[in-house]
gemmi code that builds the backbone of each chain (N, CA, C; Angstrom):
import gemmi

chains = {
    "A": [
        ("UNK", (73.977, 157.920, 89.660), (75.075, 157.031, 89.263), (74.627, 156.146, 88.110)),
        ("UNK", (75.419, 155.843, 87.129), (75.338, 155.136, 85.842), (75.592, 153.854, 86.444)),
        ("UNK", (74.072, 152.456, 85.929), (74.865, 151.426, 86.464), (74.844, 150.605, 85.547)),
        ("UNK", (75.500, 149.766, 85.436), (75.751, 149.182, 83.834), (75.921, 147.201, 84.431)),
        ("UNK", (75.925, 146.658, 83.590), (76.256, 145.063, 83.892), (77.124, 144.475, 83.156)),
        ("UNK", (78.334, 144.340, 83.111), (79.253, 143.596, 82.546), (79.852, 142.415, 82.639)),
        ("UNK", (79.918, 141.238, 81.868), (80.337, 140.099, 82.187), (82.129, 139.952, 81.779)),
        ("UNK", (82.728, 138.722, 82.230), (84.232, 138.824, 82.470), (84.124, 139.168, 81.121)),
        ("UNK", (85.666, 139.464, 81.079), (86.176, 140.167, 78.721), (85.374, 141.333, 78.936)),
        ("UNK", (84.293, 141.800, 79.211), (83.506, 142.757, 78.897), (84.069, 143.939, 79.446)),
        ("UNK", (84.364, 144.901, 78.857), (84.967, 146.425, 79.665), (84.014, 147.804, 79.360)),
        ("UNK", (84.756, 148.505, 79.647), (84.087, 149.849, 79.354), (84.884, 151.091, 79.064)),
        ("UNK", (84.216, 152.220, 78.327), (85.914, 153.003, 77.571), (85.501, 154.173, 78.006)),
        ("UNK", (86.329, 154.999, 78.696), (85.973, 156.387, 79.178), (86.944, 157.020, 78.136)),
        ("UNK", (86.528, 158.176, 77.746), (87.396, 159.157, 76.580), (87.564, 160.565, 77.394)),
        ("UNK", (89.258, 160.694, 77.343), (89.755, 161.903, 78.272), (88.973, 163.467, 77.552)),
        ("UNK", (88.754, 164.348, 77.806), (88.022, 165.391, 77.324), (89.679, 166.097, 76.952)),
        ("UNK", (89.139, 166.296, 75.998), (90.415, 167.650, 75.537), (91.416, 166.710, 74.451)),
        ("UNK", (92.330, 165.423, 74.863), (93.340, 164.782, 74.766), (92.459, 163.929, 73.843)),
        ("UNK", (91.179, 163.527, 73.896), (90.525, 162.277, 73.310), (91.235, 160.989, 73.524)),
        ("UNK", (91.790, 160.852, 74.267), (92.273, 159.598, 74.535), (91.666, 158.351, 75.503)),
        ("UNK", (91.763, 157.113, 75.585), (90.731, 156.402, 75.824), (91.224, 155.538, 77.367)),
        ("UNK", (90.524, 155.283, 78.219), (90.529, 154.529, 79.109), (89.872, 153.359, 79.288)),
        ("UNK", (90.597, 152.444, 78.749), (89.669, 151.053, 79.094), (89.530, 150.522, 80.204)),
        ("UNK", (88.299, 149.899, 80.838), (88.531, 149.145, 82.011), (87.639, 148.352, 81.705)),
        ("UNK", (88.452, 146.681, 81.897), (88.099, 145.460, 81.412), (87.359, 143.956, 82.818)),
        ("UNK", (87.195, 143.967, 82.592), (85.950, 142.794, 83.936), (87.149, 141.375, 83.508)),
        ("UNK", (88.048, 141.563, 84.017), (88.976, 140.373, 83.769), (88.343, 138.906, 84.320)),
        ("UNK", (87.605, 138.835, 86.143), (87.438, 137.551, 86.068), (86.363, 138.243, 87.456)),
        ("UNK", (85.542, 136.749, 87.695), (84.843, 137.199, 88.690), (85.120, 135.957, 89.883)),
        ("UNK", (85.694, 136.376, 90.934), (85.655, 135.121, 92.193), (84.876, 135.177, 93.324)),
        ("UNK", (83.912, 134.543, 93.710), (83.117, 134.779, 94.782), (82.560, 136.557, 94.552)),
        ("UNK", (83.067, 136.975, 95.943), (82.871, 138.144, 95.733), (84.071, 139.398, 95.629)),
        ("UNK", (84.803, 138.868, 94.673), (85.853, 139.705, 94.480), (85.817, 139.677, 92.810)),
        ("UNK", (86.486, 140.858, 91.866), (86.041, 141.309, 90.469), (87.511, 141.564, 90.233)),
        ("UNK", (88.114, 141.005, 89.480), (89.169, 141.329, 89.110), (88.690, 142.329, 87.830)),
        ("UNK", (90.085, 143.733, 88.094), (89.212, 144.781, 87.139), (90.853, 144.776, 86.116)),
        ("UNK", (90.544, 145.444, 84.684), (92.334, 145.537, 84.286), (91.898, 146.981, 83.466)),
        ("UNK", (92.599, 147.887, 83.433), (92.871, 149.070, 83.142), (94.099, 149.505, 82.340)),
        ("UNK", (93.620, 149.963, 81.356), (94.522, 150.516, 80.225), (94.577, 151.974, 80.396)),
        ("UNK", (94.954, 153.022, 80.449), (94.700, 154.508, 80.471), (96.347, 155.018, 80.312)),
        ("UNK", (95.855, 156.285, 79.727), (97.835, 157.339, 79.377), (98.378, 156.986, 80.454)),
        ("UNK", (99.138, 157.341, 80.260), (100.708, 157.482, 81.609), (99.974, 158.618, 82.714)),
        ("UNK", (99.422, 159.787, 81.941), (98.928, 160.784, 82.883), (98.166, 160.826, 83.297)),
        ("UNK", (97.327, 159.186, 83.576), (95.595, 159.275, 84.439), (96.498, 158.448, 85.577)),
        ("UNK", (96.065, 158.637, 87.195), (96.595, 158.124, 88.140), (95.401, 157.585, 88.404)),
        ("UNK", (95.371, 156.401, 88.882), (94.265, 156.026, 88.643), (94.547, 154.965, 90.580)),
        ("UNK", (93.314, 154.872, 91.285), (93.869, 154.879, 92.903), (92.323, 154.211, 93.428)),
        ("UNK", (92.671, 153.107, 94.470), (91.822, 152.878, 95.255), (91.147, 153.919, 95.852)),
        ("UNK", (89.698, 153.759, 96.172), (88.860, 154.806, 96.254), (89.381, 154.716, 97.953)),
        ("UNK", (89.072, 153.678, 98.410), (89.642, 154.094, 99.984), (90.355, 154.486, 100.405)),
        ("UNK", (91.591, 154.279, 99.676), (93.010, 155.721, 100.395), (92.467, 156.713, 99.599)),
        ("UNK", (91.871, 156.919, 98.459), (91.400, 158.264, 98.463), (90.754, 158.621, 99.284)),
        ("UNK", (90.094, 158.075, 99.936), (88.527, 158.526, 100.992), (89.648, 158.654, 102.523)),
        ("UNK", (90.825, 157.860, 102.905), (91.480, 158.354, 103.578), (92.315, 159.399, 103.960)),
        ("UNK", (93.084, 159.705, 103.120), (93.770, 160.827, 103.006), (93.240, 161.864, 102.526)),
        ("UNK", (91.462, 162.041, 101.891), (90.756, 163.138, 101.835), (90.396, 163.186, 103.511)),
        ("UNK", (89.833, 162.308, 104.557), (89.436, 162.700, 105.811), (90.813, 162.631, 106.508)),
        ("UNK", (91.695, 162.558, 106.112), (93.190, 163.014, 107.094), (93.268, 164.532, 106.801)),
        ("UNK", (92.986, 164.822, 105.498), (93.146, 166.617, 104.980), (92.528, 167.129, 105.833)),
        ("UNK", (91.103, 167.259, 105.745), (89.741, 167.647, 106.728), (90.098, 167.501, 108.055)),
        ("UNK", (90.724, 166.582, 108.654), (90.628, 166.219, 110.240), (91.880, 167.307, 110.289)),
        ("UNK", (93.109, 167.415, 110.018), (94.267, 168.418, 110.088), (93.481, 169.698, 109.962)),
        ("UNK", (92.259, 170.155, 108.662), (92.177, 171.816, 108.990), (91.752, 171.550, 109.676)),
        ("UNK", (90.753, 170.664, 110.562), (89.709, 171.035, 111.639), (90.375, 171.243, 112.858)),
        ("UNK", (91.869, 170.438, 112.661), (92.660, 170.724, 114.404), (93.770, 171.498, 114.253)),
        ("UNK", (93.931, 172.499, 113.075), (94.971, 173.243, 112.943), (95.613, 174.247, 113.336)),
        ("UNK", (94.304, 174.481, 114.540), (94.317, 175.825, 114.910), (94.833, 175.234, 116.543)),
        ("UNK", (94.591, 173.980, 116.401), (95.089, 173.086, 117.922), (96.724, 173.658, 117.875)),
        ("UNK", (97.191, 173.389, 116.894), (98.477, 173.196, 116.237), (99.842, 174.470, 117.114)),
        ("UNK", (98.740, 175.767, 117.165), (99.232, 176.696, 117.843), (99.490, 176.256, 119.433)),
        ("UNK", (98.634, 175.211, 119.776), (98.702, 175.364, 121.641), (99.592, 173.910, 121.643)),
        ("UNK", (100.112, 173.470, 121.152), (100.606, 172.377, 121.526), (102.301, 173.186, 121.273)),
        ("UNK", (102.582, 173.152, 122.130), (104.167, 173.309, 122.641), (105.074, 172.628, 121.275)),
        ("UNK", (106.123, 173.594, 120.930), (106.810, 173.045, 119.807), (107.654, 171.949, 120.542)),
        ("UNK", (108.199, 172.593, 121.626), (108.975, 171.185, 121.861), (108.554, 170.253, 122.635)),
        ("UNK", (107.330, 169.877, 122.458), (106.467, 168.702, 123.249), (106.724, 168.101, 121.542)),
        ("UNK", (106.598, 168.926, 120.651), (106.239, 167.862, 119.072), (107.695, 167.677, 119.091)),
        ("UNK", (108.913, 168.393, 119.218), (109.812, 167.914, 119.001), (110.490, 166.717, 119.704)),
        ("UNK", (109.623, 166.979, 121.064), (110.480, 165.285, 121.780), (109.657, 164.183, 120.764)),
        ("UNK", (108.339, 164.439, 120.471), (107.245, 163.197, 119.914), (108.174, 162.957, 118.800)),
        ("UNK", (108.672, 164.117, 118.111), (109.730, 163.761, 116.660), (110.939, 162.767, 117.137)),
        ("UNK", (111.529, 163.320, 117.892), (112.726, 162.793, 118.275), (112.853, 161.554, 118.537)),
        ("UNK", (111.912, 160.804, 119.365), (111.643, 159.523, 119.903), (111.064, 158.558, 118.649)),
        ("UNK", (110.933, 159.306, 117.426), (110.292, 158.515, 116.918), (110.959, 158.040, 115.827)),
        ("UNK", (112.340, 158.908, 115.614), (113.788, 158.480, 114.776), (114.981, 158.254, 115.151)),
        ("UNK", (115.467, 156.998, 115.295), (116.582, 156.370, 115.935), (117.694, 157.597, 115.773)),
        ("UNK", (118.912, 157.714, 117.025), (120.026, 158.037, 117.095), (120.294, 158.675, 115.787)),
        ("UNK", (120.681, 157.537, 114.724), (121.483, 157.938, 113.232), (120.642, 159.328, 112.277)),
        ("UNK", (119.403, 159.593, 113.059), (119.133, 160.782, 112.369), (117.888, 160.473, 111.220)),
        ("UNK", (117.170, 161.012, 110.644), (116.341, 160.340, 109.715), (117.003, 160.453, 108.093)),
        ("UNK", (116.424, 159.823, 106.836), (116.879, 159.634, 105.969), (116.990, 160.995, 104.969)),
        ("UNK", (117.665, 161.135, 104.192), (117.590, 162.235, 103.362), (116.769, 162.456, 102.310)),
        ("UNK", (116.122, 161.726, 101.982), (114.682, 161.615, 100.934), (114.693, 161.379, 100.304)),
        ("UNK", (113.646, 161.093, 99.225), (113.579, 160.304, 98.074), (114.537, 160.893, 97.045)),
    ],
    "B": [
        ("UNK", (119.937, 175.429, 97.179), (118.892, 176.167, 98.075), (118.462, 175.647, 98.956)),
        ("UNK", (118.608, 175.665, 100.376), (118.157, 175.328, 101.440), (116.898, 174.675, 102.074)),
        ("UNK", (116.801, 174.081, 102.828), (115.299, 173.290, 103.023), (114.556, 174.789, 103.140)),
        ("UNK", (115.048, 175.962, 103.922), (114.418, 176.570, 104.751), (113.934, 177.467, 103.834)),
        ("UNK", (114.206, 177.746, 102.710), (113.805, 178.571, 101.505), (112.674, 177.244, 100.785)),
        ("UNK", (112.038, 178.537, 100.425), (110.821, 177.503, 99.476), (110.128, 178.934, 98.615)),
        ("UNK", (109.974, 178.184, 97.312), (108.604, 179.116, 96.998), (107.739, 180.026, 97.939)),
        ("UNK", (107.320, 181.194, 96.877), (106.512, 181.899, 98.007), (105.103, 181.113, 98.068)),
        ("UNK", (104.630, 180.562, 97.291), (103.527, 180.195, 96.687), (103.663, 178.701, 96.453)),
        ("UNK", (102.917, 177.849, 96.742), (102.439, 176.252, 96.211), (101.597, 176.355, 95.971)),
        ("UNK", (101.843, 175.484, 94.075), (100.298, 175.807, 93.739), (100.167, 174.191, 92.747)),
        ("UNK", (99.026, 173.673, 93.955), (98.476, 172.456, 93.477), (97.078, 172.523, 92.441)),
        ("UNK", (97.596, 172.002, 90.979), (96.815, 172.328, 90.077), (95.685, 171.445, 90.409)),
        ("UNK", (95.629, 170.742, 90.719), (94.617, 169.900, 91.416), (93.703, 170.192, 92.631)),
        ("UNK", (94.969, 170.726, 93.291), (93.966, 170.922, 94.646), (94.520, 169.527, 95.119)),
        ("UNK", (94.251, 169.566, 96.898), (94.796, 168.169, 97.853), (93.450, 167.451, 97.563)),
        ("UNK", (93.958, 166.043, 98.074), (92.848, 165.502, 97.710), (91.764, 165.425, 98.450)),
        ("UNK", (90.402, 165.103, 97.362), (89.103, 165.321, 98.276), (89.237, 167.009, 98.476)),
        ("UNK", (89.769, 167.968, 98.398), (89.765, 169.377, 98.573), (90.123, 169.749, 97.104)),
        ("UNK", (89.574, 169.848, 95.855), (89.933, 170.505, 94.891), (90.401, 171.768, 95.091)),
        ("UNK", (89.543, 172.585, 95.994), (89.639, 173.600, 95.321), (91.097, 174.377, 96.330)),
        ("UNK", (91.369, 173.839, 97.475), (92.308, 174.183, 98.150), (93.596, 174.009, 96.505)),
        ("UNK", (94.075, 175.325, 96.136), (95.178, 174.990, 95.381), (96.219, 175.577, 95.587)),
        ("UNK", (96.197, 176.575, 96.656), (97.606, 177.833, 96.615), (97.198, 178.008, 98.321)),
        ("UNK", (99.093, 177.483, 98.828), (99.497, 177.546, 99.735), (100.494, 178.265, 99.918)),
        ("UNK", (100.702, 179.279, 101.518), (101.910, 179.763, 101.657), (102.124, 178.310, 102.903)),
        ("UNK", (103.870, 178.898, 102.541), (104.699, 177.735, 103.636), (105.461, 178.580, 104.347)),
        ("UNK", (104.313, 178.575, 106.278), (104.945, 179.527, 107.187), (106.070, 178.437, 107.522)),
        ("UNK", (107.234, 178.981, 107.717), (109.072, 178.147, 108.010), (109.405, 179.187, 108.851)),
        ("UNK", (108.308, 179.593, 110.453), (109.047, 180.277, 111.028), (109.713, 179.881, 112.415)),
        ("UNK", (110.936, 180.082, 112.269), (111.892, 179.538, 113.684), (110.625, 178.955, 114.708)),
        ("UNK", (109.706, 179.825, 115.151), (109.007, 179.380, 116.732), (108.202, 178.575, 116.397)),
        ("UNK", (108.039, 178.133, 114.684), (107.498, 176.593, 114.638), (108.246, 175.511, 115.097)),
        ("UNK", (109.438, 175.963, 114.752), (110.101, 174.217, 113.857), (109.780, 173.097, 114.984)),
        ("UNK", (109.717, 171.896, 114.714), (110.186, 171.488, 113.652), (108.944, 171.534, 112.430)),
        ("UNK", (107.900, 172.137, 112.570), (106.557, 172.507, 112.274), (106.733, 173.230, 110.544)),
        ("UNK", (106.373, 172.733, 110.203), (105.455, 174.405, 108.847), (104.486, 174.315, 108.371)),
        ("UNK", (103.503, 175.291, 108.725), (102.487, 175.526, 108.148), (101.733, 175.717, 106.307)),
        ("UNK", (101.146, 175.046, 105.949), (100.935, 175.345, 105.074), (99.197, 175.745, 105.044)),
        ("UNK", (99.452, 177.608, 104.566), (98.412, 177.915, 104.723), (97.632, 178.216, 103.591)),
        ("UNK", (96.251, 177.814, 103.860), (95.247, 178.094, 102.257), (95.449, 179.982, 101.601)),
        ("UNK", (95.377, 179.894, 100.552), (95.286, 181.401, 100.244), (93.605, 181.303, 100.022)),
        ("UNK", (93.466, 180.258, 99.360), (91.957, 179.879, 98.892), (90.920, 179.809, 100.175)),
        ("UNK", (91.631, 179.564, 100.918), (90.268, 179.034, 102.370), (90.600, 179.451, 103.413)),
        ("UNK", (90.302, 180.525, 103.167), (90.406, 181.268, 104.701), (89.816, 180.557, 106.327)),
        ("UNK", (91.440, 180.548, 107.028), (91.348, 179.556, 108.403), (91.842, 178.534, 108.314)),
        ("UNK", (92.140, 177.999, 107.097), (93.068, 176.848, 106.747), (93.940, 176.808, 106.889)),
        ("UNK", (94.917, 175.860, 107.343), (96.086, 175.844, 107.497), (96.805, 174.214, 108.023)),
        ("UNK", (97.219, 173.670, 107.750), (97.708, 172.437, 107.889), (98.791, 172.302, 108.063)),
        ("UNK", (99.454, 171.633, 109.392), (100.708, 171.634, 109.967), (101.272, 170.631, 109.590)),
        ("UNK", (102.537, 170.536, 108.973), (103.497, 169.641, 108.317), (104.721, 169.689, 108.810)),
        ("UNK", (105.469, 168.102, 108.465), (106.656, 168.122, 108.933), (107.350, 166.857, 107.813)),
        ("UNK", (108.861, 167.208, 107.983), (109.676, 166.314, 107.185), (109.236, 164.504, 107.416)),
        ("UNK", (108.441, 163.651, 106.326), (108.221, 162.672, 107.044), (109.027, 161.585, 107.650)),
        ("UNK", (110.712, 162.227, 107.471), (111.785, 161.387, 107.980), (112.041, 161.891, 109.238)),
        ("UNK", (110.913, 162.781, 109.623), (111.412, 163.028, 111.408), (110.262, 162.311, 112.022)),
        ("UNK", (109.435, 161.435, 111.316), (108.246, 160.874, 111.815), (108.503, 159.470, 111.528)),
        ("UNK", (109.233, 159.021, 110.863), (109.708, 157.686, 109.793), (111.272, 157.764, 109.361)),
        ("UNK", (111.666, 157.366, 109.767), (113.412, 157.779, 109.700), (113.694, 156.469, 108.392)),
        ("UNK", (112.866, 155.564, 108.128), (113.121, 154.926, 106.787), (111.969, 155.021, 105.626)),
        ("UNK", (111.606, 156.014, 106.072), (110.424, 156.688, 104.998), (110.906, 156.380, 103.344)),
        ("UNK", (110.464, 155.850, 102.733), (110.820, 155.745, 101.089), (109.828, 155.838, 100.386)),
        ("UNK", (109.494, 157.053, 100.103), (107.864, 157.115, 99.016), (108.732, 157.149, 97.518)),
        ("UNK", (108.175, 156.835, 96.499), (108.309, 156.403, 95.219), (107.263, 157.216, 94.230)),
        ("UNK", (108.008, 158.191, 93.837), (107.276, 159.078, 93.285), (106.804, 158.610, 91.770)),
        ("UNK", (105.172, 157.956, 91.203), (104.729, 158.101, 90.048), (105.013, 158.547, 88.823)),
        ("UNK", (104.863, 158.089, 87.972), (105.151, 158.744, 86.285), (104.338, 160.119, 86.558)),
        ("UNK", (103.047, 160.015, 86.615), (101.938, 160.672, 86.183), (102.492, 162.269, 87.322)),
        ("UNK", (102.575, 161.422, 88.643), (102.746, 162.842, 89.452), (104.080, 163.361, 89.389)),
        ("UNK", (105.000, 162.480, 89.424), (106.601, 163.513, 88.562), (106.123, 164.267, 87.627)),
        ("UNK", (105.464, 164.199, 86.387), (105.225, 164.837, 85.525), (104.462, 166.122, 86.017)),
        ("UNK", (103.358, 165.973, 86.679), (102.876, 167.127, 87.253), (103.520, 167.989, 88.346)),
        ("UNK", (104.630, 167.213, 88.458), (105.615, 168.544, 89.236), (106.879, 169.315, 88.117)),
        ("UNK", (106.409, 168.815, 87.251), (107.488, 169.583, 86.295), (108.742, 168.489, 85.706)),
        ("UNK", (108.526, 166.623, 86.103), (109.089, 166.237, 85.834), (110.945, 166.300, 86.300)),
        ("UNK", (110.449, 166.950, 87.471), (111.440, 167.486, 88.433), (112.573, 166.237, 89.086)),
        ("UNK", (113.399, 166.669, 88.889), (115.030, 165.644, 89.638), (114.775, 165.495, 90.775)),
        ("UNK", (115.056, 164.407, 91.793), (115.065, 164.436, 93.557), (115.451, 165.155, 93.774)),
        ("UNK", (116.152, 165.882, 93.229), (117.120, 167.019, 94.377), (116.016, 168.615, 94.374)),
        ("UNK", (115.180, 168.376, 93.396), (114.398, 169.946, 93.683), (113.376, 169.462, 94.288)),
        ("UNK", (113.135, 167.981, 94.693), (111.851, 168.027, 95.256), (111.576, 167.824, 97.167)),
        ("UNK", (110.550, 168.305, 97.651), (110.427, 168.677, 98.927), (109.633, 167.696, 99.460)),
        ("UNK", (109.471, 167.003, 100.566), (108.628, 166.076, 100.959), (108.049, 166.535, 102.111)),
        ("UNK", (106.805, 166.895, 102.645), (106.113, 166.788, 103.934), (104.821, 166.078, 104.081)),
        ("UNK", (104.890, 165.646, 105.301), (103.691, 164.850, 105.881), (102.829, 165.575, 106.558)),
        ("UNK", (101.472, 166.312, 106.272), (100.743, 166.405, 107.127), (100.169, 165.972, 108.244)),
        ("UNK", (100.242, 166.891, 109.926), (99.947, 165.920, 110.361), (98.544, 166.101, 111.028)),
        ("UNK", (98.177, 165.882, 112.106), (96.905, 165.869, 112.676), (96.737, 166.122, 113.932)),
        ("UNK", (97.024, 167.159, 114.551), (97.502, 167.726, 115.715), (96.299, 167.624, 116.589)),
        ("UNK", (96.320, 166.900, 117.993), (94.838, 166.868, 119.157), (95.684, 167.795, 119.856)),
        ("UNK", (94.847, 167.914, 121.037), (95.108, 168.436, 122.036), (95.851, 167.747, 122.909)),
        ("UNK", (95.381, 166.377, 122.464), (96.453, 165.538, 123.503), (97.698, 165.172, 122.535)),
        ("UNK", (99.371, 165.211, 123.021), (100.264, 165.276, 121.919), (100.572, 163.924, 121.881)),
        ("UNK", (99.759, 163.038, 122.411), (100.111, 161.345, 122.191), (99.448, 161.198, 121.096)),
        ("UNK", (98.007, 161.795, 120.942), (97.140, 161.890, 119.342), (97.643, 162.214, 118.093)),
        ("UNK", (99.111, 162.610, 118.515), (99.169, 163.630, 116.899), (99.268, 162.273, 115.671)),
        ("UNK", (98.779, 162.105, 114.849), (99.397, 161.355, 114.078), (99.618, 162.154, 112.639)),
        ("UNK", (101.079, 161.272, 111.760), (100.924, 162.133, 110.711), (100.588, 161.380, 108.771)),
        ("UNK", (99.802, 162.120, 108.065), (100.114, 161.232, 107.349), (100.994, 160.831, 105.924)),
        ("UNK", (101.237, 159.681, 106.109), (102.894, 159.454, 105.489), (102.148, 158.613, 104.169)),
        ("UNK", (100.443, 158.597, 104.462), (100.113, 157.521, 102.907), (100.292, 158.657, 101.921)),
        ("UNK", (99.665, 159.787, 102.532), (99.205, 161.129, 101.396), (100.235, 162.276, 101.667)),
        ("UNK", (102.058, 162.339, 101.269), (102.574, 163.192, 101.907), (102.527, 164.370, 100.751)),
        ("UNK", (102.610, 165.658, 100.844), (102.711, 166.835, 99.555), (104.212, 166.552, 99.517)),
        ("UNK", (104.089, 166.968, 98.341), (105.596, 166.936, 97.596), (105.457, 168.189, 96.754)),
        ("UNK", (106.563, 169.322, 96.618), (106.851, 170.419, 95.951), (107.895, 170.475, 95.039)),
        ("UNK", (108.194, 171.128, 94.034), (109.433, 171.778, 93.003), (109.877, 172.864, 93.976)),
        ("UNK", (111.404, 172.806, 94.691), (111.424, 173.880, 95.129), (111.486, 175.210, 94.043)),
        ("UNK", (111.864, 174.772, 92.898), (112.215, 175.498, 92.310), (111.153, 176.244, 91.246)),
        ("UNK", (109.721, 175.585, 91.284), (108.545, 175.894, 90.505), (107.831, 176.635, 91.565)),
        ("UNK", (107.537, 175.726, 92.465), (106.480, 175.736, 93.557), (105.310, 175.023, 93.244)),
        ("UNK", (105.774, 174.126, 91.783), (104.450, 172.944, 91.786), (104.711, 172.301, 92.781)),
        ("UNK", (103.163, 171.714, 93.234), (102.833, 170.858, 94.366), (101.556, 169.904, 93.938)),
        ("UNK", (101.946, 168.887, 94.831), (101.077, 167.847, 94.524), (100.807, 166.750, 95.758)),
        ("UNK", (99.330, 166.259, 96.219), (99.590, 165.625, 96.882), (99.240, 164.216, 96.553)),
        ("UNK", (100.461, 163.525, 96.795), (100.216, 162.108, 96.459), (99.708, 161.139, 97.277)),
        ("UNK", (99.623, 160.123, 96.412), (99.120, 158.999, 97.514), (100.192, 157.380, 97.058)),
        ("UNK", (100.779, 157.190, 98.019), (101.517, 156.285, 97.781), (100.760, 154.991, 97.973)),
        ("UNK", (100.024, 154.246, 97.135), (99.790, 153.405, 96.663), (99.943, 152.517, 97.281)),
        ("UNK", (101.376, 151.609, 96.935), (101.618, 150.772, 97.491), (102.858, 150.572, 98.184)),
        ("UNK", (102.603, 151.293, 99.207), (103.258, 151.527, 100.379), (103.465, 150.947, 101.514)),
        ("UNK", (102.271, 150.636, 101.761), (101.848, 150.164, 103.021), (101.830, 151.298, 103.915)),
        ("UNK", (101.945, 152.496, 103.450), (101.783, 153.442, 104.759), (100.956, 153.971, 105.232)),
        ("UNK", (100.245, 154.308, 106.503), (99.159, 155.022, 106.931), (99.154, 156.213, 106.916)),
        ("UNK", (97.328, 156.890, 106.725), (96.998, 157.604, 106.619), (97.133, 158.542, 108.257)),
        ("UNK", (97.095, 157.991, 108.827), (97.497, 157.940, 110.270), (98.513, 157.334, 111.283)),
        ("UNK", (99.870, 157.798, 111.010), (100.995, 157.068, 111.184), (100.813, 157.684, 113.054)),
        ("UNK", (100.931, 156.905, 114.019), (100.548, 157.249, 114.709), (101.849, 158.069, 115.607)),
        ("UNK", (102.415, 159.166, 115.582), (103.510, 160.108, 116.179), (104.118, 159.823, 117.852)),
        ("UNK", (102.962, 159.885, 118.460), (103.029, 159.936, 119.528), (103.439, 158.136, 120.049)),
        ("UNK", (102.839, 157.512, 119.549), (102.814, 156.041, 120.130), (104.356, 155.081, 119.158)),
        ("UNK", (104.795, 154.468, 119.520), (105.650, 153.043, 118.940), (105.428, 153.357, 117.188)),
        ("UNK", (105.970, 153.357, 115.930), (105.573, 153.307, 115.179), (105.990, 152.219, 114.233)),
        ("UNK", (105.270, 151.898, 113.280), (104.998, 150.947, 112.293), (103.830, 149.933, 113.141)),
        ("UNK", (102.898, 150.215, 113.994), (102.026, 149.428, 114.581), (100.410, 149.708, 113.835)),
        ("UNK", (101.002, 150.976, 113.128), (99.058, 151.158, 112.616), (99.688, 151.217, 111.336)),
        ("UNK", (100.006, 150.540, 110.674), (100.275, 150.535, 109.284), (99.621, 149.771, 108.827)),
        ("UNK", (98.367, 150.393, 107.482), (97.670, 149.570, 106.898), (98.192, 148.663, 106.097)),
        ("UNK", (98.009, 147.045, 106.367), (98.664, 146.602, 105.302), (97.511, 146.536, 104.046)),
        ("UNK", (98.545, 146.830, 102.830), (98.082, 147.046, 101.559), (98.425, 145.606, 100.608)),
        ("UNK", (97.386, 144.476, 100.243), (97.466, 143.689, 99.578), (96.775, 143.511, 98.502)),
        ("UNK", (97.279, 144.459, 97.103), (97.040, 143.939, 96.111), (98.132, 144.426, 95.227)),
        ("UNK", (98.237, 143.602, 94.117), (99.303, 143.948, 93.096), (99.564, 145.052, 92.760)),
        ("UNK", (98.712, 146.102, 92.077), (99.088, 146.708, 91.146), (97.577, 147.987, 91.588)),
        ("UNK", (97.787, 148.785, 92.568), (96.509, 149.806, 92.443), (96.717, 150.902, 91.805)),
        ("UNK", (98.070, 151.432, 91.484), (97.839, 152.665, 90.903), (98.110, 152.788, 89.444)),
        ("UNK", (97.809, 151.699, 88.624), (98.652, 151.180, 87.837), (98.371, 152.258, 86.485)),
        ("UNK", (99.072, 152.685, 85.450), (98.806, 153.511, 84.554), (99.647, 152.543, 83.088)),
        ("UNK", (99.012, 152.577, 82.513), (99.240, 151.685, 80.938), (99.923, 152.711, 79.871)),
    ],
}
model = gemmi.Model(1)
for chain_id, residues in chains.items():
    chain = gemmi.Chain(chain_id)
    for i, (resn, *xyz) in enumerate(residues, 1):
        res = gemmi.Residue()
        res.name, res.seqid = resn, gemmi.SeqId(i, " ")
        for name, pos in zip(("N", "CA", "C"), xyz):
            atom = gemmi.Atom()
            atom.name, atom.element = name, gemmi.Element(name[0])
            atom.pos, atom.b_iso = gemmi.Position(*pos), 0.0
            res.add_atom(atom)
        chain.add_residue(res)
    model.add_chain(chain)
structure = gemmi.Structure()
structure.add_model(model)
structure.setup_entities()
């Protein structure tokens, strides 16, 4: 791992491969122990807390590992668990 | 076109997350699932991840689909796009939980797929199915995490 030391104002510029386009990320302020960070990047970098990444990568993993559970559990044991878990009016029609 | 029709093929140019290389899924939609569908790896043999509409798990479910990941579905209208929640099936069916932070979303009409992560949601990675819900919902407090300039 690259480790670098930056003080507040101070940032750092990652350059997209292919696009050459630039990602800044700036050391806005420092409080106790919290770092305020500010980020400039295209429209097309998604850019995401590492912990819901690290969550919903071990929700992926934990589903293949019990997927094969998936077969022995009674469809309509999941369908009462569904049912009970959306009021009367039905659930919403989606985004 | 019907929920029950889909692409033969989902193909996440990315890969799910934390799984790059998982990128091409079939979506089993067969009757002796429902309310169930499988989405199975072509890439990873034994894979397979059981999904469901996340408004039969969350009946006020509202995910807010990104610049960046609209675009990687083809920049696609609500009406071609598909929403499921993976879920996490135990043996015991009070365990199942599903998750509604990271749900896939498809083009029915491409078969791009993508799995997102709703940000700022407040929703769990583990919405818990079986038990009372909105009780394990992570709360999410900060402004601006997924933010793109």
């Amino acid at each position: 791992m690259l480790v670098l030391t930056r003080r507040p104002e101070e940032g750092l510029v990652f350059t997209v491969p292919g696009s050459g386009e630039r990602i800044v990320v700036t050391v806005l302020g420092v409080d106790g122990d919290k770092v305020k960070i500010g980020i400039a990047a295209p429209r097309a970098v998604t850019v995401l807390r590492q912990e819901l990444v690290e969550a919903v990568h071990n929700q992926n993993l934990a589903a293949a590992r019990h997927g094969a559970v998936a077969g022995n559990v009674a469809p309509d044991v999941l369908r009462g668990l569904l049912v009970a878990a959306v009021p009367p009016d039905g659930p919403g029609s989606g985004a | 076109m019907t929920e029950r029709e889909a692409p033969p093929v989902l193909a996440f140019s990315e890969g799910l997350i934390g799984c790059p290389d998982w990128q091409h899924f079939s979506l089993d939609r067969s009757p002796a699932l429902a309310p169930l569908s499988l989405l199975v790896s072509a890439d990873q043999p034994g894979v397979s991840l059981p999904a469901v509409s996340p408004w039969l798990v969350k009946h006020d479910y509202s995910p807010q689909l990104g610049e960046a990941d609209r675009a990687a579905l083809g920049s696609a209208d609500d009406g071609d796009l598909e929403w499921l929640a993976i879920l996490n099936i135990q043996a015991d069916p009070l365990l199942v939980t599903a998750n509604l932070l990271g749900p896939v979303v498809f083009n029915r009409r491409t078969g791009a797929a993508r799995q997102v992560i709703l940000s700022q949601s407040g929703y769990s990675a583990a919405h818990s199915v079986g038990a009372a819900p909105a009780q394990d919902e992570t709360e999410v407090t900060y402004a601006r995490a997924d933010a793109t300039a």
